[in-house]
C-alpha positions in Angstrom: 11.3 -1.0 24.7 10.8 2.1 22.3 9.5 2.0 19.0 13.3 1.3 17.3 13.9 -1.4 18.9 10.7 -3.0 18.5 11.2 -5.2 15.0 8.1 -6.7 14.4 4.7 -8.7 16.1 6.2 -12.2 14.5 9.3 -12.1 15.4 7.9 -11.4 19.3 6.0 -14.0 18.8 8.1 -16.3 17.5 10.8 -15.3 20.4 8.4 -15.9 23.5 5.3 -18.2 22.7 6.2 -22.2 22.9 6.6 -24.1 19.7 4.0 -26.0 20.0 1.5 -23.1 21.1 2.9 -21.2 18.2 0.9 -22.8 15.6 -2.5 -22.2 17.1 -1.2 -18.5 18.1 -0.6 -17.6 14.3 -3.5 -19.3 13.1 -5.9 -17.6 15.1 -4.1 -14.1 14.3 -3.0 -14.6 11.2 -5.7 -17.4 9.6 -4.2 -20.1 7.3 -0.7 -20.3 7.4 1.3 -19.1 4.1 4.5 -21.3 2.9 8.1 -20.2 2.8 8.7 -18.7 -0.4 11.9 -20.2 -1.5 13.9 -17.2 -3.2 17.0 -17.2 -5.3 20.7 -17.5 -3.7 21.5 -14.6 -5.8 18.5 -12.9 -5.0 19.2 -13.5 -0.5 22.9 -12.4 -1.6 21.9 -9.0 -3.0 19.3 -7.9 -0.8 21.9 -8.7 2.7 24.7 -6.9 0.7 22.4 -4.1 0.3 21.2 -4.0 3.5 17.4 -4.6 3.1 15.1 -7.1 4.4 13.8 -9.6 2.1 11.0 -12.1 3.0 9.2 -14.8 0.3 5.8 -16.2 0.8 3.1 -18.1 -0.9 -0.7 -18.3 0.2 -2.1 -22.0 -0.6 -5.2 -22.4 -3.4 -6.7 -25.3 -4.6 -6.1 -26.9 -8.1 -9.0 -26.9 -10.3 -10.3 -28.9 -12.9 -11.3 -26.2 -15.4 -9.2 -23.5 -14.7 -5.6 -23.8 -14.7 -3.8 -22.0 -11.7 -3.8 -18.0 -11.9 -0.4 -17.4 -9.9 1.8 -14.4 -10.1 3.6 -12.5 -7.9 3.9 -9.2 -6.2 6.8 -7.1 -4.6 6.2 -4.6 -1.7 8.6 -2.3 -1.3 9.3 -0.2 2.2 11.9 1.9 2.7 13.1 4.9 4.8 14.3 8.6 2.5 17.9 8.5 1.7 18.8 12.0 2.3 18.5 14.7 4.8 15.1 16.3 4.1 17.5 19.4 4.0 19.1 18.6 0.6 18.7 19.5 -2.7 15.5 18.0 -3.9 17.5 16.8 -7.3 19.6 14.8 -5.1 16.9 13.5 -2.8 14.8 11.9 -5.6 18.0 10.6 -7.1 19.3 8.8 -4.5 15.9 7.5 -4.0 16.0 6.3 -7.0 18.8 4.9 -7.4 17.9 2.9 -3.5 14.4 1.8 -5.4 16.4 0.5 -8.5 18.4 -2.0 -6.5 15.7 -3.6 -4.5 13.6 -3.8 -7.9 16.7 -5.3 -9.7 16.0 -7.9 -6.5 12.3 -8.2 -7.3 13.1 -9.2 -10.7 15.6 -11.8 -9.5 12.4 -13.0 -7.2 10.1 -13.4 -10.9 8.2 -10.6 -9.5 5.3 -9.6 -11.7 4.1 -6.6 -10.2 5.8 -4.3 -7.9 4.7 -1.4 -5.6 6.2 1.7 -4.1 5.1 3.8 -1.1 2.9 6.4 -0.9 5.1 9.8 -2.6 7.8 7.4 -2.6 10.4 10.3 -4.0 10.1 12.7 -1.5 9.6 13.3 2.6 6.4 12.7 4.0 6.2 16.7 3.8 2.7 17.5 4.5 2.3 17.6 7.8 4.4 20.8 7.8 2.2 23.2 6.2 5.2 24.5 4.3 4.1 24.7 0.4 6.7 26.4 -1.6 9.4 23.8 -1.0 7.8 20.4 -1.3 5.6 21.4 -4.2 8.4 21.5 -5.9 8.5 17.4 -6.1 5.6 17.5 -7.8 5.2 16.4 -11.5 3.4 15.1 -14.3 2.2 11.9 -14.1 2.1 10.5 -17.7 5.7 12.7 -18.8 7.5 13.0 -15.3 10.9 12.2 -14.2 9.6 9.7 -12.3 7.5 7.9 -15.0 9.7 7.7 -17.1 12.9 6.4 -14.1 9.8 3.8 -13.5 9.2 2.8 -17.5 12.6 1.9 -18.0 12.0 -0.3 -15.0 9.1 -1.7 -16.4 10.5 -2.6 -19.8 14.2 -3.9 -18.4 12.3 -6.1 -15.7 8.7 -7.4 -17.6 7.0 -6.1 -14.4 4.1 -4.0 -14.1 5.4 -1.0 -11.9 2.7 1.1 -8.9 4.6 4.4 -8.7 2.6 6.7 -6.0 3.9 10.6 -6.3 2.6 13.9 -5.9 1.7 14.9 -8.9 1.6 18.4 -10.9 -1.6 18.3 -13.0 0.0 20.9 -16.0 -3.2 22.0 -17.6 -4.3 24.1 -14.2 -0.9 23.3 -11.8 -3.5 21.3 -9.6 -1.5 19.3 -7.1 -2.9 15.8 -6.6 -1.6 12.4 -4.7 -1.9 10.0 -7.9 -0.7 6.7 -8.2 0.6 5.9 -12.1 0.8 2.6 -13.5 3.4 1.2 -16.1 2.4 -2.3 -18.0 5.2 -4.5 -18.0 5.7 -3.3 -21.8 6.9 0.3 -20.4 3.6 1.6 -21.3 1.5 4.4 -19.0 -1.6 2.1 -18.5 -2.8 5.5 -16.2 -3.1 7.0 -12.6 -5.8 7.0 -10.2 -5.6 9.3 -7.7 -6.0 9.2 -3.9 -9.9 9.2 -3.0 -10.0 10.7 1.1 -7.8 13.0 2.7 -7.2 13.0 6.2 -7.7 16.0 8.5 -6.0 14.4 11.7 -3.9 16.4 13.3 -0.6 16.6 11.5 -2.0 14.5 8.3 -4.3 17.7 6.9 -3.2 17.1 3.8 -5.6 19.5 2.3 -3.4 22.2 2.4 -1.5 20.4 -0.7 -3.8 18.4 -2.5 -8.1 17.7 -2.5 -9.7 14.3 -3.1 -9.3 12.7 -6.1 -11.5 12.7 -9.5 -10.6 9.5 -10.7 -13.2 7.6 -9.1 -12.3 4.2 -8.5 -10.4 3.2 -11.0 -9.3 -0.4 -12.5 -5.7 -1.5 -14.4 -6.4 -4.6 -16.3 -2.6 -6.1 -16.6 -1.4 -8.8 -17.9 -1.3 -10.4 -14.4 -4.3 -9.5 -13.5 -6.8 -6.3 -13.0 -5.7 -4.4 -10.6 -6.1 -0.6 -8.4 -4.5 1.1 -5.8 -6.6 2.4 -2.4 -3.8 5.5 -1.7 -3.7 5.3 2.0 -6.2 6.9 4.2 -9.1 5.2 1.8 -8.3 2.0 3.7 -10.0 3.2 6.4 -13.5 3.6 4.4 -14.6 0.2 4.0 -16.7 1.2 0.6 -13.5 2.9 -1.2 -12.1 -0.6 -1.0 -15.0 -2.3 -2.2 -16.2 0.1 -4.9 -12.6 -0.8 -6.0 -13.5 -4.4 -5.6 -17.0 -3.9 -7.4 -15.3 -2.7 -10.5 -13.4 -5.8 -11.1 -10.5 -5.6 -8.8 -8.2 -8.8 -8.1 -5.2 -7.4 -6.2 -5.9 -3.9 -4.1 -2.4 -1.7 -3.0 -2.5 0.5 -0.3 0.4 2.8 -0.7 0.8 4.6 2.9 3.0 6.6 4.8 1.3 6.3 8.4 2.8 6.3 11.8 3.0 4.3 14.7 1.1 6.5 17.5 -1.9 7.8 15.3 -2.6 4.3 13.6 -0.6 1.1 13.7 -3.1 -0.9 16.2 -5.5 -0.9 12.9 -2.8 -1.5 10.1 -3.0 -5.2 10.3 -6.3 -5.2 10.4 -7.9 -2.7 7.7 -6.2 -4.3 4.6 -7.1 -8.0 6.1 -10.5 -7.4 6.5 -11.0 -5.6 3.2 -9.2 -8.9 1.5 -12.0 -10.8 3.2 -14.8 -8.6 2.6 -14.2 -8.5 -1.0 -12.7 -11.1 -2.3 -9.5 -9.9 -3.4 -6.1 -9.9 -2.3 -5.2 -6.5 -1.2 -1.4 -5.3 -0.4 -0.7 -3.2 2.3 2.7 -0.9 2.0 4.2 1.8 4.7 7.2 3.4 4.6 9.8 3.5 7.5 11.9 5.2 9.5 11.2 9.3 11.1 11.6 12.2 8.9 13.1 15.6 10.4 12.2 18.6 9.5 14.6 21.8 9.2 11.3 24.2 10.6 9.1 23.3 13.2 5.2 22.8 12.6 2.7 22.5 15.0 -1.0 20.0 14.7 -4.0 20.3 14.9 -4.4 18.2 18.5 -2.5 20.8 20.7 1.0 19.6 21.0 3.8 21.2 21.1 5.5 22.6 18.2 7.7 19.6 17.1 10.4 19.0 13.6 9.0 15.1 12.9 5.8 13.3 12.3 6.7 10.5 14.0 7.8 6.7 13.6 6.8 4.9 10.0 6.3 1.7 11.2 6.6 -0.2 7.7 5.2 -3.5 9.0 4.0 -3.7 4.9 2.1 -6.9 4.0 -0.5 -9.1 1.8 -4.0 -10.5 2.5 -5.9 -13.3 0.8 -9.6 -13.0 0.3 -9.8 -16.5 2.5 -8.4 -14.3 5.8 -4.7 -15.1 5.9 -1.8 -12.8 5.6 1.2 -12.8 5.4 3.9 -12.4 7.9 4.4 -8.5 7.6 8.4 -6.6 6.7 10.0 -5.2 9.5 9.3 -2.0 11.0 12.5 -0.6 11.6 14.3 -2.1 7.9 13.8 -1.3 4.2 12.4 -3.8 3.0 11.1 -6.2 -0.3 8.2 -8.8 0.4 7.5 -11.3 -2.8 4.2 -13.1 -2.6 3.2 -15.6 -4.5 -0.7 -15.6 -5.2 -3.1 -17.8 -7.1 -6.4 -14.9 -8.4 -8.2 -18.0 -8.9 -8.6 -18.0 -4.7 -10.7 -14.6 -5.2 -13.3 -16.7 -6.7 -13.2 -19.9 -4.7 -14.0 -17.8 -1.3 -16.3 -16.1 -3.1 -18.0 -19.0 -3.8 -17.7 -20.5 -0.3 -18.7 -16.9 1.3 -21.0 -15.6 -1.3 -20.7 -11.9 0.6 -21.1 -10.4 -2.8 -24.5 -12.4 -3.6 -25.7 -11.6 -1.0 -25.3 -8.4 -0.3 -28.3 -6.1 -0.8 -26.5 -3.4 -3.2 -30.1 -2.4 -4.2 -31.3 -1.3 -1.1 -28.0 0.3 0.5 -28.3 2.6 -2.7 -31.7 3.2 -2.4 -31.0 4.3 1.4 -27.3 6.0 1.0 -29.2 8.1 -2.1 -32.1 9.1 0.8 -28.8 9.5 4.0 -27.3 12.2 1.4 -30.3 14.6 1.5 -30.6 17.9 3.4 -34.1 16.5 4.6 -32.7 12.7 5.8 -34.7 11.1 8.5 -32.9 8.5 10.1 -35.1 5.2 10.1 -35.0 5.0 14.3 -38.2 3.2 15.9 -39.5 5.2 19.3 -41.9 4.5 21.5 
């Protein structure tokens, strides 16, 4: 079975473990089970007519006797490019644009509150090919941008906080950096944060375009709730997600664009753990689909010269801080997944778990601070 054909984990599951083994199955890999979102007619209608995947979930939380419920809910977004990576870059980003504005208009039918994009989501996964002069060119400002403003108009036509990653063209020094903006629901530029690691594996050396980010770690208070965005590869540095989280965060995105080969056995488990670690919810997001190239480009592992990255595996979904998930999008379809979330869970686990009460900030400060020096002496007992 190759990679195409291979929809998802679930629906395997579903198709070849017993009914009543099933149950047991998903609880041990998934943790408590989430409900069926029920979506509107309108809403199922639209997304099959548009040919995208659309799944609705809601994790469970406890009512409270001094709180009332906290419950919004997010929209993922996957999807593959529109056009040959070939074209003209004007009509790339518009007919990305225009795919993005139907499957929000969808969102919106779903009372989503917040919505997320991929990582770059208007342009090709481009920098794996070492080739500058082209792809810099989809570069832009993030506060006056086409793109910001495509996404404001969004924002205020929808009451929904938009997540727009792009590559972004800082104009004071024509810096490149990968920068996630946020839009408030009121069509306002709340800010950007911008992507914290950068990978040097093989194809993903991503220095070439862009260096790690300035922004620190950076939190959007909405009026859903506060939220940041871990661009990609930070998911897998446990403390980038939980400097996030120590800053306030309720709901962490993870904008990626990562494929199957290099990293899928650790996609469903990076976000999850982070959600539990933390408590937060955290959102995990890939694009899908494979991405030719016109010139070939070669890695830094050896292989052959080659014109694609390889298979985005989408498989995009959302952790609770309690260890559940939800059932993830395909990995072969765009794709929209609305969850339903209660913040008010953050605290509950927290105060089941107490990981951040007891964690010993103090001294892993004290000893990071002494691991940093030129002079670090590793504390090892010998005989």
């Amino acid at each position: 079975m190759s990679g195409f054909e291979f929809e998802s984990l679930e629906k395997t599951l579903e198709n070849h473990i017993p009914e009543d083994e099933l149950t047991q199955v998903k609880r041990i890999l998934f943790g408590n089970s989430t409900k069926k979102l029920e979506l509107p007619a309108c809403a199922v209608s639209a997304a099959s007519e548009r040919d995208f995947e659309l799944q609705g979930h809601m994790f469970q939380c406890a009512s409270e006797q001094l709180r009332p419920p906290r419950r919004i809910r997010v929209g993922l977004i996957q999807n593959r490019i529109v056009l040959p990576t070939d074209a003209p870059i004007l009509d790339q980003i518009s007919a990305i644009q225009s795919r993005i504005a139907e499957i929000v208009e969808v969102a919106a039918m779903c009372d989503v509150n917040i919505v997320c994009f991929q990582e770059t989501w208007t342009m090709p996964f481009a920098f794996c090919t070492r080739e500058k002069e082209l792809w810099s060119e989809f570069a832009e400002s993030a506060e006056e941008g086409n793109t910001t403003r495509f996404c404001q108009e969004l924002a205020k036509k929808y009451n929904m906080v938009v997540v727009s990653p792009i590559l972004e063209r800082d104009g004071l020094h024509s810096t490149l950096w990968n920068t996630a903006v946020v839009i408030s629901n009121s069509g306002k530029v709340l800010g950007k944060t911008r992507k914290n690691h950068i990978p040097r594996v093989g194809d993903f050396n991503e220095s070439t375009y862009y260096m790690e980010g300035n922004t620190g770690h950076k939190v959007f208070q909405t009026q859903f709730g506060k939220i940041s965005v871990n661009i990609c590869f930070g998911r897998h540095h446990p403390l980038n997600w939980f400097m996030y989280s120590m800053n306030g965060a309720e709901i962490i995105f993870n904008p990626s664009a990562t494929v199957g080969e290099l990293s899928e056995p650790m996609w469903s488990i990076e976000a999850r753990n982070a959600a539990i670690a933390n408590h937060c919810y955290t959102c995990a997001i890939n694009r899908v689909g494979t991405e030719h190239f016109k010139n070939e480009f070669t890695s830094g592992d050896g292989k052959k010269a080659h014109h694609d990255l390889g298979y985005f595996y989408g498989s995009s979904y959302v952790a609770a801080p309690d260890g559940s998930r939800s059932p993830g999008l395909s990995r072969t379809r765009d794709g929209l997944l609305v969850v339903e979330l209660d913040l008010n869970l953050n605290r509950q686990i927290s105060d089941k778990w107490s990981f951040k009460m007891t964690g010993r900030y103090a001294e892993y400060a004290e000893e990071l601070a002494k691991a940093v020096r030129e002079d670090f002496k590793p504390n090892i007992a010998k005989e």
